[in-house]
N, C-alpha and C positions, 0 to 999 in steps of 0.2 A: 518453364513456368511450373510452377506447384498446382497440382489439382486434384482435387479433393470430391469423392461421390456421397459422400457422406454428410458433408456440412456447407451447403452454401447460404449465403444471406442475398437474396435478391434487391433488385436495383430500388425496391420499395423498404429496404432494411427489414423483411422479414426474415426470421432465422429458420432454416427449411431442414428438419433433422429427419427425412425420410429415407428409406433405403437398408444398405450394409447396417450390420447392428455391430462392427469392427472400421475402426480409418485404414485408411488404406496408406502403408508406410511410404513416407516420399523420404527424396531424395536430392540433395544439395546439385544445383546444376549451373550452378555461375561462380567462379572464384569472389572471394569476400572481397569488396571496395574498403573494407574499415578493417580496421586492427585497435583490439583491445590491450594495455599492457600495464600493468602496477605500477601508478606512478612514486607514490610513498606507501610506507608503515610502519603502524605505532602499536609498540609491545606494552601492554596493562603491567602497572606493578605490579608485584606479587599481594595475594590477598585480590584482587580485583576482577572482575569480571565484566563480559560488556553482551549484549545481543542487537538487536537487530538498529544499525542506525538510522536516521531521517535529516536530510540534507535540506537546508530552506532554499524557497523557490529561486533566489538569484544565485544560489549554488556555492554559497559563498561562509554559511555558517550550518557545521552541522551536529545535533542531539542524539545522546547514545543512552538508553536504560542499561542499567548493570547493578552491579554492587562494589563497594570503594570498604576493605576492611571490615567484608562481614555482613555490611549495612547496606540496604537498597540507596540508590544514587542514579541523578541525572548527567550524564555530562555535557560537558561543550568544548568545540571546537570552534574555530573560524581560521581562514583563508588567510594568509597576511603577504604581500607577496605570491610568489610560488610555492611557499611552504604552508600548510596545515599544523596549526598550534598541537601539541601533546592534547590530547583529549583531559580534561581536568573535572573532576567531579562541584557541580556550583550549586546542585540541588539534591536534600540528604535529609534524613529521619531527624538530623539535630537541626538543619533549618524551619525557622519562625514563618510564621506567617500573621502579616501585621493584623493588627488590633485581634487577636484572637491567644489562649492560651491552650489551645488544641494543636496536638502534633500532628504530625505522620508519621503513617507505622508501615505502609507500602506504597510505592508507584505502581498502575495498576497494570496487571502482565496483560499479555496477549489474549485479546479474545476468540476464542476457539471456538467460533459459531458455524462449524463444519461447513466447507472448506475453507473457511477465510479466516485468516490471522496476520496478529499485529495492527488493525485499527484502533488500537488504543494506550497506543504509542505517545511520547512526550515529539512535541512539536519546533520548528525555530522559525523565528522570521527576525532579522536584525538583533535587535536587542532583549529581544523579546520570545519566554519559550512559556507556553501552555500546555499543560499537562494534566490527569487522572491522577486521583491518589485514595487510597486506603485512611481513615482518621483511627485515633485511638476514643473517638466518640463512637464508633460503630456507624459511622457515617462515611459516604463516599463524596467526592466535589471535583470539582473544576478547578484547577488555579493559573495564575500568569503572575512571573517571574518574569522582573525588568531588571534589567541592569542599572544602575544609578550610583554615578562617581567612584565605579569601578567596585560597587557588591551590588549582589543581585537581590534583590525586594520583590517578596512573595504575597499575593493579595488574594483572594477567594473570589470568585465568579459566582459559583452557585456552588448546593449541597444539598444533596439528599434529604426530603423533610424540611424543606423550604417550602415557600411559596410563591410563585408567578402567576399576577394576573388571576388570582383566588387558585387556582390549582396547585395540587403539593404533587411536589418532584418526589417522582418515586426512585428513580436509577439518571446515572448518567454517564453517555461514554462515546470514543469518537472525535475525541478533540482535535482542533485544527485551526492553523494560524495561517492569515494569507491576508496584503496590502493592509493592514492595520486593522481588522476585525477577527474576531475567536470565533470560531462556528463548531457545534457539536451535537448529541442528537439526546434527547430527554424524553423520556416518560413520566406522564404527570396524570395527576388524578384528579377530577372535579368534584367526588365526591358521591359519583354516578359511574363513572367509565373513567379506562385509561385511554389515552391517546398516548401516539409515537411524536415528537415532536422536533425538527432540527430549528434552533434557536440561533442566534447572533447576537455577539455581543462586541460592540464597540468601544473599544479602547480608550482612545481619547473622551469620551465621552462619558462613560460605563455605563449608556442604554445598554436594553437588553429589548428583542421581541425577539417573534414565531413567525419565522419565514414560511414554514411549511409545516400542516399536520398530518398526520398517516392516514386520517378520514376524509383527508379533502381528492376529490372522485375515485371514489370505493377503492383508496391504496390501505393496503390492510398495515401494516409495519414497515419500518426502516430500521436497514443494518449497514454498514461499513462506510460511514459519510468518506468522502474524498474531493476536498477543495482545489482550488485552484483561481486565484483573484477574486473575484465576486459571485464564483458562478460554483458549482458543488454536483457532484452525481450519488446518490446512491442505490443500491437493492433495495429493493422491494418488493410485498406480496401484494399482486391485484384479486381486490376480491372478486370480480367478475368470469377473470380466463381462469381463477382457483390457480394463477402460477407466477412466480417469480419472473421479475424481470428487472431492467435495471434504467434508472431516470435520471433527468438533467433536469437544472434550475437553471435558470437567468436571474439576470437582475431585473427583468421585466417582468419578475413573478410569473414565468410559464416554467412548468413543469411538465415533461415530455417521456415519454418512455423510447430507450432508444432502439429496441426491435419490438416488431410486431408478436403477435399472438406463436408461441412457440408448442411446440407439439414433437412427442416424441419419437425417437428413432424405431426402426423395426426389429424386437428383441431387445428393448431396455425399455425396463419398468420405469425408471424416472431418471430426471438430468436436476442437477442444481446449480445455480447460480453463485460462483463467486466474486470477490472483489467488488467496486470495478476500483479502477487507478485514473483519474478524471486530469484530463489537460485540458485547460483553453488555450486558443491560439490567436494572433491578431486581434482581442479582445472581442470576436462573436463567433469564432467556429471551436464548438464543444467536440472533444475526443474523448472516449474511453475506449479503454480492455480491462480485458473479465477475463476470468476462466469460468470452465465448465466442464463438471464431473458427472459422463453419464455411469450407471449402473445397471447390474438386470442380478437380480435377487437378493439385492439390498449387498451388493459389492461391488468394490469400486472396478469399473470396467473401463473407460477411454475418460483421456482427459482434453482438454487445449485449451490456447488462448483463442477470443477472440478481439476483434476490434471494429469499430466503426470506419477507423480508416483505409482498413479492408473491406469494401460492400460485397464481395464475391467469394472469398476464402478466409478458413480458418486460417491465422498466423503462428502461431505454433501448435503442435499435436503427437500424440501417442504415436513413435514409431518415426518420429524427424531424428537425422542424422547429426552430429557435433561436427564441424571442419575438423579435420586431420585426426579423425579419432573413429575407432570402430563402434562405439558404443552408440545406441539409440535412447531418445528420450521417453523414459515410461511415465511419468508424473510430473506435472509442475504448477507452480504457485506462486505466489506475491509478484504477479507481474508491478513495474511501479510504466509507465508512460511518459515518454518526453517529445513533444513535436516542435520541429524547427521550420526551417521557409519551406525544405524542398525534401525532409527526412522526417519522418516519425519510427522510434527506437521505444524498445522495451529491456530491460533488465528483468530478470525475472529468475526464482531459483526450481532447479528440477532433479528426479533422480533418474539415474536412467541406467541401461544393460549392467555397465560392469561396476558401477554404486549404485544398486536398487536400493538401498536401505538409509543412505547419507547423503542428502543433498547438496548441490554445486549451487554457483550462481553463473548464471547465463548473458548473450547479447544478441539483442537480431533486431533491423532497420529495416523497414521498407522504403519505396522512392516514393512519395506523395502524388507526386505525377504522373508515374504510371502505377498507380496502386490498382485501379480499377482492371486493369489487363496484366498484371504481371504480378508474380509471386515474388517471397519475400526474400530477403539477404541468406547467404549462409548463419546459422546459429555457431557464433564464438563462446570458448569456455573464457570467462570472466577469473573464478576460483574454483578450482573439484577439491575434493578430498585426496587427499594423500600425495599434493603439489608441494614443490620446498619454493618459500616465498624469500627471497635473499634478506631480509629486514629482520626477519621471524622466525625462521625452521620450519616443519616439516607441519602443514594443518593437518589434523584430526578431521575435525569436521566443520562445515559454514553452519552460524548459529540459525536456526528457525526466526524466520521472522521478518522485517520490508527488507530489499534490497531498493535503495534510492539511488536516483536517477535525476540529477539536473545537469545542463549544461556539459553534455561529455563529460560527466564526472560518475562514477560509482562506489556507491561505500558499502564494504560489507565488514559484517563482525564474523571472526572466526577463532574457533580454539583450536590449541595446538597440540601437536605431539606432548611436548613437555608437561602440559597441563597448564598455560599457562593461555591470555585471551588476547588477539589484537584487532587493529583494527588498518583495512586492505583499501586504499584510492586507489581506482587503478582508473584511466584516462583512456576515451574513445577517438581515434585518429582516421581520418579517410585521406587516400592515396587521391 
């Protein structure tokens, strides 16, 4: 069993960070039940680039940001069979977007709101991908792009300097597709005050309302929305504790925060909240993981994931071990979350001993059943740096950015020796 003196969450989901102001490095003590191994991949043309992919929830179609000759570019893939289509660029700076003569000049990069990146990423769900864009009006928006008789048709959601409900949208970002609604998070101004806003908007229909505002019971802002069917998690600052934490919605309109009052370790100035990577399961039990970077003089000291479906231990952390490898984990990030009947799995990417400086992507499952008394799977390398992938050659480095996770499937973007970009499925198997 993994055990931890430094980080536990009590049976009330309080997150208790007293004590050691260092984790205490553990130690892999059960051979791995799962094996990670590459099932395909696909080499970028030349000219092409690709970063961090997003796989839709039935695991079956999945969205890559990059550039296609130069030019910023959405791609797509889908499932067909056992094979994954070539990754094909279907959304580009010379795509239209109907009834308007306004371009795009970029897909909107990663946001870098320390620790957390890649929430605002282009999304997929079916036929259907929503996405963040740059305009050459000096304006930013929402869009969804459908597919129809085989081309894709780009329509506008919302824009910057718009108006909802009398407030003008000041920013927008965070998009996300999931059972046939777009959900993403706005800031709008009355005229008086800004509010943080996560909004819905329905597709077949193209309502729009405000599911949740950042003033409703003193939550001061929202960052990093992350969906999943109806229901949605994200960070936030409570104005009351003065600290971060991280919330669930339902479709019953409650909104929950999922650890109690958090309070700092002994010898670190401050911890911050990132992510989180929100699952639902059986359509009423909410999951997330998060990480969390403590510090003590405004540098970064201990990192880990945690999770809800761990109530008693961190799941990954500063100083865990890789299977079959000597190196330890110093850093990690973008965890993404996938729960099944009897398993909950993370993907997630980290640097550790002997690549401090170049992150890998990772794999670690705990049992659902015995989460509460039993520590988690050994952590598998997924991709590191400086592996020869048989499709591709010799990677350089994994691109920064989500690593996705549905369905035993993992997709990561990486660049190569060559200099050239692909993109890595690699499939989860248990013995």
């Amino acid at each position: 069993m993994k055990t931890n003196t430094l980080l536990t969450l009590s049976a009330l989901s309080v997150l208790s960070l007293s004590g050691c102001s260092q984790f205490q490095a553990s130690t892999n003590k059960t051979e791995p039940k799962v094996k990670v191994s590459v099932e395909s991949a696909y080499l970028a043309p030349k000219g092409t680039t690709f970063e961090g992919p997003n796989l839709a929830d039935n695991g079956r179609e999945m969205v890559i940001r990059g550039t296609s000759s130069g030019e910023p570019a959405i791609f797509f893939s889908a499932l067909k069979g056992d094979f994954w289509n070539h990754p094909a660029p279907v959304i580009t700076t010379s795509s239209t977007i109907e009834g308007s003569d306004v371009q795009f000049v970029n897909f909107s990069k990663q946001i870098t709101s320390n620790p957390s990146v890649n929430f605002n990423g282009p999304m997929v769900s079916g036929d259907h991908i929503v996405f963040s864009a740059e305009l050459n009006n000096h304006q930013n928006g929402i869009f969804i792009s459908t597919l129809e008789n085989g081309k894709w048709v780009t329509k506008s959601i919302l824009q910057t300097n718009q108006a909802v409900a009398g407030k003008k949208v000041v920013s927008l970002n965070a998009p996300y597709i999931s059972d046939g609604d777009v959900y993403f998070i706005a800031k709008m101004n009355d005229g008086k005050s800004d509010s943080v806003n996560v909004v819905r908007y329905i597709i077949n229909t193209g309502d729009m309302d405000t599911l949740q505002t950042s003033q409703t019971e003193g939550i001061g802002d929202f960052w990093d929305l992350s969906l999943n069917k109806d229901r949605f998690s994200v960070r936030a600052f409570n104005e009351s504790t003065k600290q971060q934490n991280i919330y669930v919605y339902d479709h019953k309109n409650s909104f929950k925060p999922v650890y109690g009052k958090l309070s700092y370790p002994k010898g670190t100035d401050a911890f911050t909240l990132g992510g989180p990577s929100y699952y639902n399961y059986d359509g009423h039990q909410d999951y997330v993981a998060n990480m969390v970077v403590f510090s003590k003089n405004k540098q970064l000291k201990d990192m880990a994931i945690f999770s809800n479906v761990l109530p008693k231990l961190s799941w990954v952390e500063t100083g865990d071990s890789i299977v079959d490898e000597s190196s330890k984990i110093e850093a990690v990030g973008n965890p993404t979350l996938s729960v099944s009947q009897h398993y909950a799995s993370i993907a997630f990417q980290a640097t550790t001993s002997q690549s401090p400086k170049v992150s890998g992507v990772y794999f670690s499952s705990v049992n659902r059943d015995k989460a509460t008394n039993a520590g988690t799977e050994t952590i598998l390398p997924v991709v590191e740096p400086h592996t020869q992938i048989a499709q591709l050659g010799k990677v350089e480095q994994v691109m920064l950015g989500s690593v996705s996770l549905r369905h035993n499937t993992i997709a990561t973007a990486v660049k190569l020796d060559s200099g050239e970009y692909g993109i890595v499925v690699s499939e989860v198997t248990r013995s």
